[in-house]
N, C-alpha and C positions, 0 to 999 in steps of 0.2 A: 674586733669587727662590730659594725652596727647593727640590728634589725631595726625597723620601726622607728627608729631613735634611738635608741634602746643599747648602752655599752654591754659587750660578753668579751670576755676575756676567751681566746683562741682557744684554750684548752681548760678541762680540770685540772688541778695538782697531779691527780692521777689519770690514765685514761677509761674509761668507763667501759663495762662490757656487759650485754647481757646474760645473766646465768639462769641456769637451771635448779631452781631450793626447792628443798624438800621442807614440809612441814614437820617439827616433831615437837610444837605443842602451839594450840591457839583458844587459850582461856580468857574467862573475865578476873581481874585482880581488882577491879575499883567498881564503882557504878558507873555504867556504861564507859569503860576503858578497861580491852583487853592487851595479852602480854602473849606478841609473836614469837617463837623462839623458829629458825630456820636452819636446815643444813646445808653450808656451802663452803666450804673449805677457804675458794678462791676469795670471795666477799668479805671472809673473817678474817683475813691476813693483809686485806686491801683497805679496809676503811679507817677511819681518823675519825674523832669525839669530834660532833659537830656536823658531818656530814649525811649526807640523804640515801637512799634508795628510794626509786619508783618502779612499784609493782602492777602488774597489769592482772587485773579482777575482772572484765568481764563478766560475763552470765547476762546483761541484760543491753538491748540494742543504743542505751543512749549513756551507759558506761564505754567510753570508746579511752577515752585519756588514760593515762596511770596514772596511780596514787602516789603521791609524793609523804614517805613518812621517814621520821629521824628514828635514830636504832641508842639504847642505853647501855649494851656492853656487848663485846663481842668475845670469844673463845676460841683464839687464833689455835689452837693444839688439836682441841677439839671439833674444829670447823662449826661452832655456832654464831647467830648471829641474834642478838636480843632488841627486839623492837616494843614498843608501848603504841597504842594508839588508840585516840577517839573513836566511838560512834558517832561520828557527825553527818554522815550523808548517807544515798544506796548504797557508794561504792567500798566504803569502808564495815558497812551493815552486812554488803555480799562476803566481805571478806574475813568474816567474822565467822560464817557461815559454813566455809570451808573447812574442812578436815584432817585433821592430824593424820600423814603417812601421801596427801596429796602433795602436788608439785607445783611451783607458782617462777613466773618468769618475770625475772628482778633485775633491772637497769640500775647498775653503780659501779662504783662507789661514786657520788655527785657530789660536789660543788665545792667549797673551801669552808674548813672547820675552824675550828679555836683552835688560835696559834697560843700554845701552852709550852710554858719555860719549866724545864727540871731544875732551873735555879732558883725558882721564886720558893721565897720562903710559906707566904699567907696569901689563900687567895677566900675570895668572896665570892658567893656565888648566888643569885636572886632569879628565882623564878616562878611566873604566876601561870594558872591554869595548863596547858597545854606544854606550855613553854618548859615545864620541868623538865621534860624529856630528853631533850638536847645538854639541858645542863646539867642531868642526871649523867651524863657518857661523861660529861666534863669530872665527875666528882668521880667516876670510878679511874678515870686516868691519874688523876693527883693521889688517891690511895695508893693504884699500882706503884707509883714513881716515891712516893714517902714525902709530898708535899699534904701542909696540913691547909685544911677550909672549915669556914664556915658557912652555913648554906641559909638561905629564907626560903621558904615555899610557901606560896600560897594558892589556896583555891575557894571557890564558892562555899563548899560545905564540906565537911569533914569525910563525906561517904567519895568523895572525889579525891583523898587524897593518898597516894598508893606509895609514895617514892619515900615516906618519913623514918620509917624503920630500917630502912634499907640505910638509908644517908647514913642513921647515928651508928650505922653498923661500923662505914666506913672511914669515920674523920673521930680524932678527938676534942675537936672545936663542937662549936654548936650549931644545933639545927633551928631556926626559927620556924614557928608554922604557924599560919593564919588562915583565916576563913571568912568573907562577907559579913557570914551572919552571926560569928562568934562561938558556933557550935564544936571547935576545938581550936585551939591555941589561942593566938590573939586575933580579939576582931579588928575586920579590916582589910586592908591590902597590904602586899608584901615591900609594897614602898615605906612602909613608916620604920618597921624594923631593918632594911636595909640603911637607912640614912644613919638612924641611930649606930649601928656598929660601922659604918666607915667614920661615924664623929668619935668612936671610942678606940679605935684600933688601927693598925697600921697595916694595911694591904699592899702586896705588890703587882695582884692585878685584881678586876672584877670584870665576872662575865655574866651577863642578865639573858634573860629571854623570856617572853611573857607578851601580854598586850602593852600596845606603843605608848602610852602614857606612863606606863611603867618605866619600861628603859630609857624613855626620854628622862626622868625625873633621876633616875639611878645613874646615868651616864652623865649629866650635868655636874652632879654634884660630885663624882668621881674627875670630873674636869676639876671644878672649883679645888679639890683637895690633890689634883698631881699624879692621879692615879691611873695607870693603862685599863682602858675599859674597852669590853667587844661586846657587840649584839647580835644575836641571833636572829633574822628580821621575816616573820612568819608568812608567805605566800605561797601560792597557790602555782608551785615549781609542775606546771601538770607532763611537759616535756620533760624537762632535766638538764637540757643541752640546749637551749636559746632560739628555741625556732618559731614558738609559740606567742611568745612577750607579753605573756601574763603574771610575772613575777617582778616590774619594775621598782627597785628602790631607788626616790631621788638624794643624792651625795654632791657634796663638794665640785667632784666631778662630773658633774652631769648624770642622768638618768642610766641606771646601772641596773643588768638581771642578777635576782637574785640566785637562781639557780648556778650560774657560774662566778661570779663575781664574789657570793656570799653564798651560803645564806649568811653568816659572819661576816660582819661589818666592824672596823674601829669602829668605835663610838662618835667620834668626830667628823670622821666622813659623813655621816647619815644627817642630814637635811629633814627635820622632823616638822 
């Protein structure tokens, strides 16, 4: 179906429902980036690496939308669900705010995640600032399944980077990690260490997610070498279900939401 222009695909993979989560932790783990952990049994049995929840925060009259945040592991036994998220606005500052043992009402599981192969041998995985997030859910599925990766991460500064210890816990491959300003691993952006190891190594897929010049430059050159690549393409999902068409990616296909259609995109489709 269309809004605005604007392709949505009819359904989620899954159907979406609203639940009722319990908070049982909402700490700071990075400089300004805290680590949601939620109780919901239904959500942590439901979601795929790659995919969203939006949360509705409230507290203040021109917080009206929900947050649209990715989640980095879930705990289907347990009914947890593990989210990461910026300080970027009120609505994620209000949400920071709230309390361990309170209840928050959570629209998902949303939109189409990393289609990931238990047959792939070696996967790549690059991701800058934000974008770790997503591909962090992606790193702890190929641990779960016994697929090995290597990961690049990069961020501004060293005090932003939270997911590094965690990764080398998970993979026997390597972690790369860079910084802007050079203040741990290598200075730079995580494009230059991604190029390098798909010119050394033989991948069977790479999955990116970061700022657009990033995956633009990481998915080309995974073209040029034969290699399946998928992006995870950052917007501003503030519905979750296509009614808003504030999350347009242009593709191949025409102008596409990203809440339904992606946020995962082939690399090829995306029209950068």
């Amino acid at each position: 179906m269309k809004i605005a222009g604007i392709e949505y695909p009819a359904l989620a993979p899954v159907e979406a429902a609203c639940h009722r989560a319990r908070i049982a932790e909402n700490r700071i783990v990075a400089e300004g980036i805290m680590r949601l952990t939620l109780e919901c049994a239904d959500l942590a049995r439901a979601l795929e690496p790659g995919q969203f929840v939006n949360v509705a925060v409230g507290g203040e009259p021109r917080q009206l939308a929900r947050i649209p945040l990715s989640f980095v592991a879930t705990q289907a036994q347990e009914g947890l669900v593990h989210i990461v998220y910026a300080l970027l606005g009120p609505g994620t500052r209000r949400l920071a705010r709230i309390l361990e043992g309170e209840e928050l009402d959570v629209l998902g599981p949303l939109g189409h995640g990393w289609r990931l192969d238990e047959g792939a041998a070696r996967v790549l995985l690059v991701s800058g600032g934000t974008g770790t997030v997503p591909v962090y859910a992606a790193a702890v599925w190929c641990h779960r399944h016994g697929i090995a990766f290597d990961a690049v991460v990069g961020a501004r500064h060293r005090e932003l980077h939270w997911a590094v210890d965690r990764l080398r816990e998970r993979t026997s491959g390597d972690v790369v990690v860079t910084t802007d300003d050079g203040s741990l691993g290598e200075r730079g952006f995580a494009t230059g260490p991604a190029l390098r190891l798909m010119g050394e190594r033989a991948y069977d897929l790479v999955l990116a997610c970061g700022p657009e010049p990033l995956m633009q430059t990481v998915s080309a050159r995974a073209t040029e070498l034969g290699i399946p690549c998928q992006v995870s393409m950052e917007r501003t999902m503030a519905c979750g279900f296509g009614a808003c068409s504030t999350c347009a990616v242009k593709t191949t296909g025409g102008m596409k939401g990203a809440c339904k259609a992606g946020p995962v995109f082939d690399a090829r489709e995306v029209i950068w």
